[in-house]
C-alpha positions as CSV (number, residue, x, y, z in Angstrom):
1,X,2.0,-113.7,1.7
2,X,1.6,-110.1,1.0
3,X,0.7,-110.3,-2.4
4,X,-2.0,-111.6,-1.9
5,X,-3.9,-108.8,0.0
6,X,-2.3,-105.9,-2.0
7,X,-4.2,-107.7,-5.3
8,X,-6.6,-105.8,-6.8
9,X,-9.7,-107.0,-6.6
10,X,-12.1,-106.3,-9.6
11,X,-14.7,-103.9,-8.7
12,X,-18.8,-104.9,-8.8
13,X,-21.0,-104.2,-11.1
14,X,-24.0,-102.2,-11.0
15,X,-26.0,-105.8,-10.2
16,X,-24.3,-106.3,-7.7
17,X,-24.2,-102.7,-5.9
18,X,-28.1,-102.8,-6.7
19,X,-28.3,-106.2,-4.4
20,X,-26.3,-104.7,-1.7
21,X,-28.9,-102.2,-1.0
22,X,-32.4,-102.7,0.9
23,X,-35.8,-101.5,-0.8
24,X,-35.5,-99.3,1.9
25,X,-32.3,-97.8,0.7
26,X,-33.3,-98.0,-2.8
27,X,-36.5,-96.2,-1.8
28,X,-34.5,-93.6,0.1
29,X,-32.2,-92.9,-2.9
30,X,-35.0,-92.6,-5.1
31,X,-36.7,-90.0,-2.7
32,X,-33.9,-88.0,-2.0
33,X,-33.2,-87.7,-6.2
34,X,-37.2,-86.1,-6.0
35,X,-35.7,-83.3,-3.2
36,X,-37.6,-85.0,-0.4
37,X,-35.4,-84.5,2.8
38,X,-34.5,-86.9,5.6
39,X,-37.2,-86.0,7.9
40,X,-39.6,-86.2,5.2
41,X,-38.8,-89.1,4.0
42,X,-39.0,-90.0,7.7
43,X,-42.4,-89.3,7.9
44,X,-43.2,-90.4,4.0
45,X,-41.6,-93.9,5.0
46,X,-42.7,-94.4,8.7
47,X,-39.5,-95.1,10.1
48,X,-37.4,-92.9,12.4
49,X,-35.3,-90.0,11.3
50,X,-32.2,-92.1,12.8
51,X,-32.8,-95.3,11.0
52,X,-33.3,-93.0,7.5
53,X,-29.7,-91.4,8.5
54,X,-28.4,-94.7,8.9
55,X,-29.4,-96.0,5.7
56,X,-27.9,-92.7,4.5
57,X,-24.3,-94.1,5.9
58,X,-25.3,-97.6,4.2
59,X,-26.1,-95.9,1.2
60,X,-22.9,-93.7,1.0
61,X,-20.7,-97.0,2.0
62,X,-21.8,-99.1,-1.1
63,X,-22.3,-96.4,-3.3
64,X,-18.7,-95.2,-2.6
65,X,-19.7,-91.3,-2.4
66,X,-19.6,-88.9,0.6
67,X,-23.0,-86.7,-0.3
68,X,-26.2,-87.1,-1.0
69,X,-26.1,-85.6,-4.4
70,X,-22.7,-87.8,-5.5
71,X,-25.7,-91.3,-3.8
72,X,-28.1,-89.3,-6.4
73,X,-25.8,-89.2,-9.1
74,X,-24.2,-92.2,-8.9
75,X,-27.9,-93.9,-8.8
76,X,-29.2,-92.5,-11.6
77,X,-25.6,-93.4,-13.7
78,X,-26.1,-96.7,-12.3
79,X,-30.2,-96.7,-13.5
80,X,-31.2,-97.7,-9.8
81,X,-33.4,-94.4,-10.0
82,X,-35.3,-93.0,-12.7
């Protein structure tokens, strides 16, 4: 019974990180690796300062990082940004 949730579960590829993201997010990423800020990309974007900081959470979640340089780094390892 236990076994069964202490399995490890294989991890996801970068497909299938890429799809867990909106444009949006992708958009925000891709911003954020050209130095733009959150109220810039706010304004850049249309969209409220909060919903930009929670695609920020979003963003961290999937990509499994804490910052927004280790969302940067990780995207541009993963080629969702160029």
């Amino acid at each position: 019974m236990f076994e069964e949730y202490f399995q490890k579960k294989e991890p996801l590829s970068d497909e299938q990180i890429a799809a867990l993201l909106s444009e949006r997010q992708l958009r925000v990423i891709e911003s954020f690796a050209n130095g733009d800020t959150v109220p810039g990309i706010s304004t850049e974007i249309g969209y409220a300062v909060d919903t930009i900081k929670d695609d920020c959470r979003r963003i961290y979640e999937v990509l499994e990082v804490n910052t927004q340089a280790g969302a940067v780094g990780k995207a541009l390892r993963m080629g969702l940004v160029a």
